[in-house]
Structure formats: structure tokens, C-alpha cells
N, C-alpha and C positions, 0 to 999 in steps of 0.2 A: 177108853174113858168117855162116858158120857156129859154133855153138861147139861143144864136142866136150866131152862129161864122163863120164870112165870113171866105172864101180860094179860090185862085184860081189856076189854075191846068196849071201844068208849064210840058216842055217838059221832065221833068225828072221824072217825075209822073206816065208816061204813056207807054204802053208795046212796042211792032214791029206793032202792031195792028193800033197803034195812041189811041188806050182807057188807061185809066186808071188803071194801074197793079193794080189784087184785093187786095194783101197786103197792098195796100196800103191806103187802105179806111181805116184801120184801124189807121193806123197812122193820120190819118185827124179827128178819132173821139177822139183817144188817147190826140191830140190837146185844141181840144174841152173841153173834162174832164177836164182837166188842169186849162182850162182857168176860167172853171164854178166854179170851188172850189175856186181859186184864187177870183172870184167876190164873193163870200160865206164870204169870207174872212179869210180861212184856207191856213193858210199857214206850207206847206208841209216840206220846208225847217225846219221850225223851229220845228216841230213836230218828225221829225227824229232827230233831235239835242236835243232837249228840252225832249223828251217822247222816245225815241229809237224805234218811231212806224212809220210803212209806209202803203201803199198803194196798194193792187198788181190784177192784175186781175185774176180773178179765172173761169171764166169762160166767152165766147160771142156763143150767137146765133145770126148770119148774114145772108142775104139773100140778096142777086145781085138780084137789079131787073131793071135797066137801066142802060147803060154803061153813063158815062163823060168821056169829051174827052180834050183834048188839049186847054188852053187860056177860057174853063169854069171856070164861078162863080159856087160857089158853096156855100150852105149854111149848115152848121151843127146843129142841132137843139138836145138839150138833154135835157132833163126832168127826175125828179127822180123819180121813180117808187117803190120803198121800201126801207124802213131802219129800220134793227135790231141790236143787240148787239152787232157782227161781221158782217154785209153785207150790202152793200149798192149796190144797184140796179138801172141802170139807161137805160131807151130807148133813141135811137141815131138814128137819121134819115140825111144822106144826102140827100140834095135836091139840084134841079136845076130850077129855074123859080117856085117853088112849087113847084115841078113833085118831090115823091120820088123815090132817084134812088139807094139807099143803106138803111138797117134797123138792126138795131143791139140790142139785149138788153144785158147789160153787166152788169155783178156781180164780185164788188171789194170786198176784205178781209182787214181787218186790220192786219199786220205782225209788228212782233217785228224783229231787224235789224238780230237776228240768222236764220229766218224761222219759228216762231213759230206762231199759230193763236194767236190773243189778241181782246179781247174787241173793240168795237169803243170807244174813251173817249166821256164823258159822255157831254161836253160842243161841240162837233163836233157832237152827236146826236141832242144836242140841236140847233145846228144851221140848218140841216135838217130835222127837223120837222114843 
């Protein structure tokens, strides 16, 4: 399953270039995740309240491969690519028109609210499987 998250790219996005500051794709895939767990139907909020457990990212491989500019559509597209006990794995491609112009794959941990790894729970495995 794909997910799909339209954005589009406002003048505060973007560097003296007129492109899109590269930090900032992150924050548009960061978006993205959000919104995919929320359709999942995990809710985060209550998992840090309810379980003292969060979300963190532990690692991105990204690769700039075509700039976006100013007043682009943009589409984020994320798919999950693995889940284990602690990790969940997910590929992240912005696109524009189809053309990918950013690619990411990112590996989140499950963290307990002091810093500590923790398990995924076991009913949030089972919703991405």
C-alpha cells in the first residue's frame, strides 16, 4: 500500500536560489509519515499517554535528485518496507508530475519517553503487517 500526500511548495520553502532548501524535504516527508500512521489508525498521541512510547527517527538515506521550486505540487508517496520488533522502515519518494525529485528510506525506533529502545507493541506490528 501506497500512501499519497499532496504539498505544495510556498515561498518559505525555498532557498536565495528560488529551489527548495534541502532540509527541507525532510520536513515534507516527516509530514507524510504522520499522516500515514494517522490513516493506519495509530494514534501517537495516545500511545505516548497511554504506553509512555514514541516514535523517533533513527536513521535517513536521501538522495536529491531534481530540485522543486516555488508554487510546485508536490506529491509524497511512502510505502513501508520493513517491520521488526523495534524498526520500522519506510521508502519516501517526492515527486512532481511523477518525475522523482527526492528519495529517502527511513528507519524509525520505538522509544520510551526517557530515551530508551522499546519494542514496537505488538497490536501496532499487527496493524503493519
Amino acid at each position: 500500500m501506497t500512501h499519497s500526500f499532496p504539498l505544495r511548495v510556498y515561498y518559505e520553502d525555498t532557498d536565495l536560489a528560488g529551489i527548495v532548501y534541502y532540509a527541507n524535504y525532510l520536513k515534507f516527508i516527516e509530514r507524510a509519515r504522520t499522516e500515514y500512521v494517522r490513516g493506519l489508525g495509530i494514534d501517537q498521541t495516545a500511545l505516548k499517554r497511554d504506553e509512555g512510547l514514541v516514535f523517533a527517527v533513527r536513521r535517513v538515506e536521501a538522495d536529491y535528485l531534481a530540485p522543486a521550486k516555488f508554487d510546485d505540487e508536490l506529491v509524497v508517496l511512502t510505502t513501508l518496507d520493513a517491520v521488526t520488533g523495534a524498526r520500522i522502515v519506510m521508502k519516501q519518494e517526492v515527486t512532481r508530475a511523477g518525475t522523482v525529485l527526492f528519495s529517502a528510506l527511513v528507519t524509525l525506533v520505538c522509544l520510551t519517553e526517557t530515551g530508551h529502545a522499546a519494542r514496537l507493541p505488538a497490536n501496532i506490528r499487527l496493524i503493519l503487517h
